[in-house]
TISEDO-298723 format. One record per residue (C-alpha): residue in one letter; residue number from 1; x, y, z. Coordinates in pm, 1 decimal. Layout:
<nodes>
<node 'a'; NUM; <X; Y; Z>>
...
</nodes>
This chain:
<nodes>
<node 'x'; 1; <1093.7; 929.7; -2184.0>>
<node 'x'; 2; <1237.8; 969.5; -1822.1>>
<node 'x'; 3; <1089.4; 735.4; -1550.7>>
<node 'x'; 4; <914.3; 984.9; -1340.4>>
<node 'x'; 5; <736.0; 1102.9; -1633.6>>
<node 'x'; 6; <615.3; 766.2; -1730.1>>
<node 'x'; 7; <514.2; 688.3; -1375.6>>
<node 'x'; 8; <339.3; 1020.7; -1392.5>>
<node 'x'; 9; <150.5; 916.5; -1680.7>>
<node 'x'; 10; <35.3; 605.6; -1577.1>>
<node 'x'; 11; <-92.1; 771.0; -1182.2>>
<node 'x'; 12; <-301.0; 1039.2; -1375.2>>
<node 'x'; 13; <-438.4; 764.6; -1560.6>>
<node 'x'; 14; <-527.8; 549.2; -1261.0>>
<node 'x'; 15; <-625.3; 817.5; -1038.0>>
<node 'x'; 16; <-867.7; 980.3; -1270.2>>
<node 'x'; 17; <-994.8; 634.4; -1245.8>>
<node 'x'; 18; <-1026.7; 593.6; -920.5>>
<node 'x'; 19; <-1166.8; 921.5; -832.2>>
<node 'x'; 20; <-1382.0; 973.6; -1180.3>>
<node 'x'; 21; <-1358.8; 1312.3; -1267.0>>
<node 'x'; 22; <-1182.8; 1243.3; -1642.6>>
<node 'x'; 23; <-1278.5; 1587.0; -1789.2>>
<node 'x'; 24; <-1219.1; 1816.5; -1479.5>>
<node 'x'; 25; <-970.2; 2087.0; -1468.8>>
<node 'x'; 26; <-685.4; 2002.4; -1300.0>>
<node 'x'; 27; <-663.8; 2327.5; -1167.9>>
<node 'x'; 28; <-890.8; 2498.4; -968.0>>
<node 'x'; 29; <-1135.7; 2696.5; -1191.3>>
<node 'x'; 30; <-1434.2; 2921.8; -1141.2>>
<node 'x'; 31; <-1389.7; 2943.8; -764.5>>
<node 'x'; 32; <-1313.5; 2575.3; -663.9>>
<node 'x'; 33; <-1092.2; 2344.3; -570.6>>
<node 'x'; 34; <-823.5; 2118.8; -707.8>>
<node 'x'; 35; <-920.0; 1869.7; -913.3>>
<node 'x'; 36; <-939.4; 1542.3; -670.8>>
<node 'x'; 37; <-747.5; 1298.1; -953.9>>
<node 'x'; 38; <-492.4; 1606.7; -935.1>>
<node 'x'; 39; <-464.7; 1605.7; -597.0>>
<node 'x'; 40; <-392.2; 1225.3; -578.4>>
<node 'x'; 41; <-135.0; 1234.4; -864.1>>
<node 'x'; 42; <80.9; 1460.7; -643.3>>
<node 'x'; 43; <75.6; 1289.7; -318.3>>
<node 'x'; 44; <172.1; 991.9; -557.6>>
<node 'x'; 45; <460.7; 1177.6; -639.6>>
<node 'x'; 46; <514.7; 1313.6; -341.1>>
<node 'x'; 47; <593.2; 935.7; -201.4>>
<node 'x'; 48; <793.7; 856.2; -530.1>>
<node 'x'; 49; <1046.9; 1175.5; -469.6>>
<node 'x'; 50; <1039.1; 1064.7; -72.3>>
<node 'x'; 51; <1020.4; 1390.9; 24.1>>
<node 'x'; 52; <831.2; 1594.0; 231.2>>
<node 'x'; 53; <535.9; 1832.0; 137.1>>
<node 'x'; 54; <727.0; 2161.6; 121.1>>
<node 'x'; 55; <1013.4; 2007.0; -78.1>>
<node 'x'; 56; <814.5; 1778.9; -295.3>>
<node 'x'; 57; <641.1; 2090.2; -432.0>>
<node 'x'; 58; <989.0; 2287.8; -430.1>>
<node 'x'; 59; <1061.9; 2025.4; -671.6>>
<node 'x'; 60; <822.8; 1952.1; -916.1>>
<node 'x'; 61; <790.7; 2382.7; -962.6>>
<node 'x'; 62; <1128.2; 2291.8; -1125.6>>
<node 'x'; 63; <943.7; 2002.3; -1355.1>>
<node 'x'; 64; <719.9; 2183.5; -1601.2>>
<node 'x'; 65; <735.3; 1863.4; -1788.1>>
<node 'x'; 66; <587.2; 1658.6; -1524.2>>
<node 'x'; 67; <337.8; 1913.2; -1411.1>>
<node 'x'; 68; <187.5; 1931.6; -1755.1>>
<node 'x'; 69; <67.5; 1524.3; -1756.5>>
<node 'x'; 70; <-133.1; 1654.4; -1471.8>>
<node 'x'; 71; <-277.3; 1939.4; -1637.0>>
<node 'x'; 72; <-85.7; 2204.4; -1403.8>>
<node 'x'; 73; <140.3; 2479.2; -1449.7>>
<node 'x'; 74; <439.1; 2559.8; -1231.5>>
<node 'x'; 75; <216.8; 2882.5; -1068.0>>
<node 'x'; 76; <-79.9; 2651.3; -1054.6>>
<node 'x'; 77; <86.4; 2421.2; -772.0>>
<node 'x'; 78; <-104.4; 2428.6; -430.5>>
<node 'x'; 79; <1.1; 2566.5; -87.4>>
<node 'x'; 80; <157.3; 2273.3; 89.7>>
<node 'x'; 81; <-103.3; 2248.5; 328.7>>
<node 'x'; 82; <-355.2; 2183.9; 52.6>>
<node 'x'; 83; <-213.0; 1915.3; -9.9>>
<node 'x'; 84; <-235.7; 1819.1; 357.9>>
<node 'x'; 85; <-599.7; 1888.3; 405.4>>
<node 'x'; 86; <-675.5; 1670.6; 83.9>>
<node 'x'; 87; <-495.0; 1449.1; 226.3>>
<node 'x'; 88; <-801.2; 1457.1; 512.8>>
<node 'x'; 89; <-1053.9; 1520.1; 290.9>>
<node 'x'; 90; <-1002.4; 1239.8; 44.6>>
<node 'x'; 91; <-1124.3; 894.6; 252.3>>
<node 'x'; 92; <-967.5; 596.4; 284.7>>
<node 'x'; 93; <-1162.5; 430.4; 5.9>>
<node 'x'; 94; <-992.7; 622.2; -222.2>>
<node 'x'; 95; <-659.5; 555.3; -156.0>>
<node 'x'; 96; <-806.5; 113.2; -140.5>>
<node 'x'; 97; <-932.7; 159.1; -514.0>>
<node 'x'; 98; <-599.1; 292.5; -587.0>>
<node 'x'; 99; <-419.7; -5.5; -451.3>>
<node 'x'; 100; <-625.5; -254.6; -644.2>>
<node 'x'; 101; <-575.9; -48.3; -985.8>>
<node 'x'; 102; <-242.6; -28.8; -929.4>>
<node 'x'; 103; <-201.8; -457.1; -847.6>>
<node 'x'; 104; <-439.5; -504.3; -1172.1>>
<node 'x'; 105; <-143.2; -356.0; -1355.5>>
<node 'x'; 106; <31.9; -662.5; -1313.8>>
<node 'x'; 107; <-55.1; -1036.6; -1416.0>>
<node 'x'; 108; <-141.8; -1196.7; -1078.7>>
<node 'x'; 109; <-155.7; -1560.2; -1025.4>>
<node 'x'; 110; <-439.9; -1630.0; -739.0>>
<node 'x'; 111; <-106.8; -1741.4; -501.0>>
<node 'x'; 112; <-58.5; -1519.2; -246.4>>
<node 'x'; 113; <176.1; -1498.2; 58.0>>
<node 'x'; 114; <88.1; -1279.0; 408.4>>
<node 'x'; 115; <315.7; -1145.6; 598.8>>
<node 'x'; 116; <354.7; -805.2; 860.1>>
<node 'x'; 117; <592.5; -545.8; 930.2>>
<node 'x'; 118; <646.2; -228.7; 1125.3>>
<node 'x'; 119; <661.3; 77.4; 985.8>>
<node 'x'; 120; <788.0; 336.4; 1251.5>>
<node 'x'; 121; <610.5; 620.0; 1330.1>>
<node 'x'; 122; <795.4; 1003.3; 1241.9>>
<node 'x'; 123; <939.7; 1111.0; 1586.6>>
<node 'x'; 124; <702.6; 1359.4; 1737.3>>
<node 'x'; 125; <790.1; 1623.1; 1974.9>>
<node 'x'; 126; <758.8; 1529.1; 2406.1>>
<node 'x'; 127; <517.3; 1829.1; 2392.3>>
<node 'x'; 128; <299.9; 1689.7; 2067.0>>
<node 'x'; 129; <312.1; 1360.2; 2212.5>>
<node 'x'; 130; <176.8; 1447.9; 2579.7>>
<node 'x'; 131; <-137.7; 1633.7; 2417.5>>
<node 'x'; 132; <-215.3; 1365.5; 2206.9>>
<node 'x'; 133; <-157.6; 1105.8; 2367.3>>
<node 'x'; 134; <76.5; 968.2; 2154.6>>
<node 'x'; 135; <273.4; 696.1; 2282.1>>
<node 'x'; 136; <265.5; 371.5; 2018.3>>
<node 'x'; 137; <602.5; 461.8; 1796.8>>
<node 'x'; 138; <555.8; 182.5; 1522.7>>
<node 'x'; 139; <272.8; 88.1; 1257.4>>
<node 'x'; 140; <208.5; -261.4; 1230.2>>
<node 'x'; 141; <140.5; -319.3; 859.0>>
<node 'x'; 142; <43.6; -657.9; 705.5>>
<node 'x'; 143; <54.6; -689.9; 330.9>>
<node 'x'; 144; <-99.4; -971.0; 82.0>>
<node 'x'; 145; <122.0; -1053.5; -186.7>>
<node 'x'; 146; <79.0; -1205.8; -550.4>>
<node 'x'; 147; <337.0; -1464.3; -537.0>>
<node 'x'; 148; <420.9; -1417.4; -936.6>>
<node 'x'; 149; <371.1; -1074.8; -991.4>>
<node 'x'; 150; <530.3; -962.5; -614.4>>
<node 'x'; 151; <239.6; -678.3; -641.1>>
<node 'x'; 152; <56.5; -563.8; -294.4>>
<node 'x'; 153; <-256.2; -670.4; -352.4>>
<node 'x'; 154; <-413.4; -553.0; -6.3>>
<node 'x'; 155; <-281.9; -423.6; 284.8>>
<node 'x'; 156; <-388.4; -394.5; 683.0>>
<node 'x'; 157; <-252.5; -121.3; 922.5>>
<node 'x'; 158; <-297.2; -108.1; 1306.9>>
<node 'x'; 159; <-169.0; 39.6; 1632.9>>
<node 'x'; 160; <-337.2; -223.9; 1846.3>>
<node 'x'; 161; <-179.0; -523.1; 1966.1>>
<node 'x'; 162; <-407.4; -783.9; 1753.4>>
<node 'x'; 163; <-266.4; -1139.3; 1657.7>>
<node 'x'; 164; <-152.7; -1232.4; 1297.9>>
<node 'x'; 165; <-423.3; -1498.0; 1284.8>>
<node 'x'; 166; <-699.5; -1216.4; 1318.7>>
<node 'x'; 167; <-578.2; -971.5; 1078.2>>
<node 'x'; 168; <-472.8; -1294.5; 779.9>>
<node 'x'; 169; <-864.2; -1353.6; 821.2>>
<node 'x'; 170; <-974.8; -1007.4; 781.9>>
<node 'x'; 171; <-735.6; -991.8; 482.3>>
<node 'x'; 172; <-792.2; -1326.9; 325.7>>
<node 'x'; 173; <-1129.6; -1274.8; 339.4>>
<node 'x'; 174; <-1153.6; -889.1; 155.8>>
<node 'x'; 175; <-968.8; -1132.2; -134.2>>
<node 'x'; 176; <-1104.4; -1456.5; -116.1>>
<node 'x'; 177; <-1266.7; -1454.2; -489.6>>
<node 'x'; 178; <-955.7; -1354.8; -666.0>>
<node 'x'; 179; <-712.1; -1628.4; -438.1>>
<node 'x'; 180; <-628.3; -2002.5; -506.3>>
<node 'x'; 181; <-400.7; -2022.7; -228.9>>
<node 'x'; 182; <-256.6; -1866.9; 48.6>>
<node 'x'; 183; <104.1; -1900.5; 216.3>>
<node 'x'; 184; <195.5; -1735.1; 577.1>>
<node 'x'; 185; <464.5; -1897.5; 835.2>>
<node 'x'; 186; <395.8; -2060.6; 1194.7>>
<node 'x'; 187; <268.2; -1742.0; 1287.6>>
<node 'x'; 188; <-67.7; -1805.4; 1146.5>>
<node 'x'; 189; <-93.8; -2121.8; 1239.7>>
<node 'x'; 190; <-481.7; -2174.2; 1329.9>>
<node 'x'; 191; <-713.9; -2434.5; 1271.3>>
<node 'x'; 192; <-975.9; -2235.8; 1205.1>>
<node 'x'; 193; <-829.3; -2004.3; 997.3>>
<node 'x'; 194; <-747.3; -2277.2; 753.7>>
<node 'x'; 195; <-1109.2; -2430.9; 788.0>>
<node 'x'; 196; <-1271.8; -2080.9; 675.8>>
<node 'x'; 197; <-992.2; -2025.8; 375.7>>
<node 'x'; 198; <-1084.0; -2359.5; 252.9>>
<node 'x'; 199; <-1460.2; -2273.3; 312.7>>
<node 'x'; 200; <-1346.8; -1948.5; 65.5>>
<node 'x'; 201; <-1222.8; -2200.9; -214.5>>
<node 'x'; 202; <-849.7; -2116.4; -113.6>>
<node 'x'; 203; <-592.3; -2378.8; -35.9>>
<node 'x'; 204; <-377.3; -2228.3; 314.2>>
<node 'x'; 205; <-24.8; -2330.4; 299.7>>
<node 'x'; 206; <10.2; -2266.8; 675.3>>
<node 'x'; 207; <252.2; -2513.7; 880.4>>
<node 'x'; 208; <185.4; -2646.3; 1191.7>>
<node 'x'; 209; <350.9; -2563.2; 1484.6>>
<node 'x'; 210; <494.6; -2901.6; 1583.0>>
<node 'x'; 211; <386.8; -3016.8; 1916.4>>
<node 'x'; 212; <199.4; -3373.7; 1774.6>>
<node 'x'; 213; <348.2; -3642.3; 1539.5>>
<node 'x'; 214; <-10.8; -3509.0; 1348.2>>
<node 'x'; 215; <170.6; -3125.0; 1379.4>>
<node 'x'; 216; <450.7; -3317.7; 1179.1>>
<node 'x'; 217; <232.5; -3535.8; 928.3>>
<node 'x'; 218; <26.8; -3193.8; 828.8>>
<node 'x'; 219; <367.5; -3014.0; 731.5>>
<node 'x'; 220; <479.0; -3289.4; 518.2>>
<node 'x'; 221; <221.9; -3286.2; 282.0>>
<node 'x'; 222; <279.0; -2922.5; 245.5>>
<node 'x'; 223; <481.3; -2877.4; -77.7>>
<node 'x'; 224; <841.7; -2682.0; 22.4>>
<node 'x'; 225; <825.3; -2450.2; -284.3>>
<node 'x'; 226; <513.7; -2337.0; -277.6>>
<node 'x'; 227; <531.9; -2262.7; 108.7>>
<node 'x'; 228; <886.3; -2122.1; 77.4>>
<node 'x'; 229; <694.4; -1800.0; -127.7>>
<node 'x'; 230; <587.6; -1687.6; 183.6>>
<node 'x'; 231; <954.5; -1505.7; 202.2>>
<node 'x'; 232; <820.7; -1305.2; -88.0>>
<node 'x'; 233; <612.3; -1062.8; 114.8>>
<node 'x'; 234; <903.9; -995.4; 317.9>>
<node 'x'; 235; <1136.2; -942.0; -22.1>>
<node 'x'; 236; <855.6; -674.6; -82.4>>
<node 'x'; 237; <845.5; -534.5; 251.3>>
<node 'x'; 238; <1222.3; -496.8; 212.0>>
<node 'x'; 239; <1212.6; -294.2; -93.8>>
<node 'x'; 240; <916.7; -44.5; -54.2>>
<node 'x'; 241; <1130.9; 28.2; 284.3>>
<node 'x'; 242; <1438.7; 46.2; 80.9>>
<node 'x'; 243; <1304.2; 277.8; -197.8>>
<node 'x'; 244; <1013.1; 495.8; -45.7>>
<node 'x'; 245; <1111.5; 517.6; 329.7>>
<node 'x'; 246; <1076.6; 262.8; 681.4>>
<node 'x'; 247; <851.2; 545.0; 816.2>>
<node 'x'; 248; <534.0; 744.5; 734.6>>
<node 'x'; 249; <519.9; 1104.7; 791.7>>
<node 'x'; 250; <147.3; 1166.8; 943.1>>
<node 'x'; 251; <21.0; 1226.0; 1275.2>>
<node 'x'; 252; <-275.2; 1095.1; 1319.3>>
<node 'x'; 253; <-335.9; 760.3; 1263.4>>
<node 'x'; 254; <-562.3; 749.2; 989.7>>
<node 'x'; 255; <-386.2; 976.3; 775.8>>
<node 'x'; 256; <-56.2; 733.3; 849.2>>
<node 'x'; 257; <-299.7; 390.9; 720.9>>
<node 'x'; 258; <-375.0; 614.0; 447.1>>
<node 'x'; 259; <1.9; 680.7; 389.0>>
<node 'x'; 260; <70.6; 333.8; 385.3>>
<node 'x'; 261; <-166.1; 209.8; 146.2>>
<node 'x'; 262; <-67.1; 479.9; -64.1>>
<node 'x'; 263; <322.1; 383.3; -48.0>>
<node 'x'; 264; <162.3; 5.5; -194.5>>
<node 'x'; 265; <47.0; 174.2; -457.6>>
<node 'x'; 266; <321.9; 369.4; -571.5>>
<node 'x'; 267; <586.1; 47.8; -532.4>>
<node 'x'; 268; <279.0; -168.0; -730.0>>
<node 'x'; 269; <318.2; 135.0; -1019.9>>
<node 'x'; 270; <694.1; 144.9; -1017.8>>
<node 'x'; 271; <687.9; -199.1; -1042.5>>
<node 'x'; 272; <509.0; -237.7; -1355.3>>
<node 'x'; 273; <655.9; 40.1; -1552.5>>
<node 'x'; 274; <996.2; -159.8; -1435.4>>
<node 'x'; 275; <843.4; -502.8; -1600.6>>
<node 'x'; 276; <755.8; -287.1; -1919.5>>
<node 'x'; 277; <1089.1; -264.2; -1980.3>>
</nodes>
């Protein structure tokens, strides 16, 4: 069995999970619409081919195969903008359940490691960026990472200028039952932060910066190999930006958070099918 069809499998199984909906048509029947676990399985693939819209569908109308774990034939494929008003439609607490089926594919280990990025933002035309005011040109994207498993297992997007420390409590906290510890450099380095994490049952692995012979004392007693998995979010950054693309191809910002979580997913899927092996 090829890889795509295997990671097709597996996303009809997870979406029809996440959106219900087990026994629906994938196709739209008696006057309505696509079926929503449908709809989700092609933007999955959509991200895996790293294509746009127009030629993702180009493609799979040449993958009968691939169609049919959907429950779609070749004619039955939707009008790319379909896709893109689904893409509206379906809210971001869709595309969140997603993420967390996809990390429960793996065997996570509680140990985590936070760490952001930027994602750039597709180039827009001077015209399309005057009317909409669009003038912030990168995503700032910070992922939480299972240490073992290197699955995404949440993920934060902004355009605002906010500080690490805010955004590794937001996090942290969305995950605090399923962590035993949590590993981010200097950058996170607040007392409080620690204080609520270890309120939350979760050890922070968080050095100091080093302005006190205390700074100093606090970093020893941090183990080097457990705070040197930190470098594993970045190892993950590095690939879903190697395989599925450094930029997201929305306009609005919402739909481009939504794009991002979405890439997580699909990297957390390929992933596992990989480990399978």
């Amino acid at each position: 069995m090829s890889r795509i069809s295997r990671f097709t499998q597996r996303v009809v199984t997870l979406a029809k999970n996440a959106v219900g909906g087990r026994s629906e048509s994938a196709a739209p029947t008696g006057g309505g619409g696509f079926a929503d676990y449908a709809v989700v399985s092609l933007h999955c693939l959509r991200v895996y081919l790293g294509e746009s819209y127009r030629t993702a569908l180009d493609w799979l109308s040449e993958m009968p195969r691939i169609l049919a774990e959907i429950g779609l034939e070749p004619d039955e494929l939707p009008h790319h903008s379909t896709l893109v008003r689904a893409f509206d439609r379906l809210t971001m607490s869709v595309w969140r359940v997603l993420l967390r089926l996809s990390a429960q594919e793996h065997s996570t280990s509680g140990d985590a490691a936070i760490d952001s990025t930027y994602f750039d933002r597709e180039n827009a035309s001077k015209h399309y960026c005057r009317r909409t005011d669009y003038r912030v040109q990168t995503l700032k994207t910070t992922a939480l990472v299972d240490t073992s498993s290197q699955a995404v297992l949440d993920v934060h997007c902004t355009t605002e200028k906010r500080h690490d420390t805010q955004i590794g409590w937001q996090v942290a906290l969305r995950n605090a039952g399923d962590l035993h510890s949590l590993a981010a450099d200097k950058g996170y380095d607040w007392q409080k932060l620690r204080e609520k994490l270890r309120q939350e049952g979760v050890r922070p692995l968080i050095k100091h910066r080093e302005f006190r012979p205390v700074d100093y004392a606090h970093n020893a007693r941090i183990d080097e190999d457990d705070y040197g998995q930190r470098a594993l979010s970045e190892t993950v950054f590095s690939s879903i930006k190697r395989t599925l693309g450094h930029s997201v191809r929305a306009r609005a910002w919402y739909r481009e958070f939504r794009e991002i979580v979405l890439m997580c997913s699909v990297y957390n899927i390929k992933r596992s099918l990989t480990h399978q092996n």
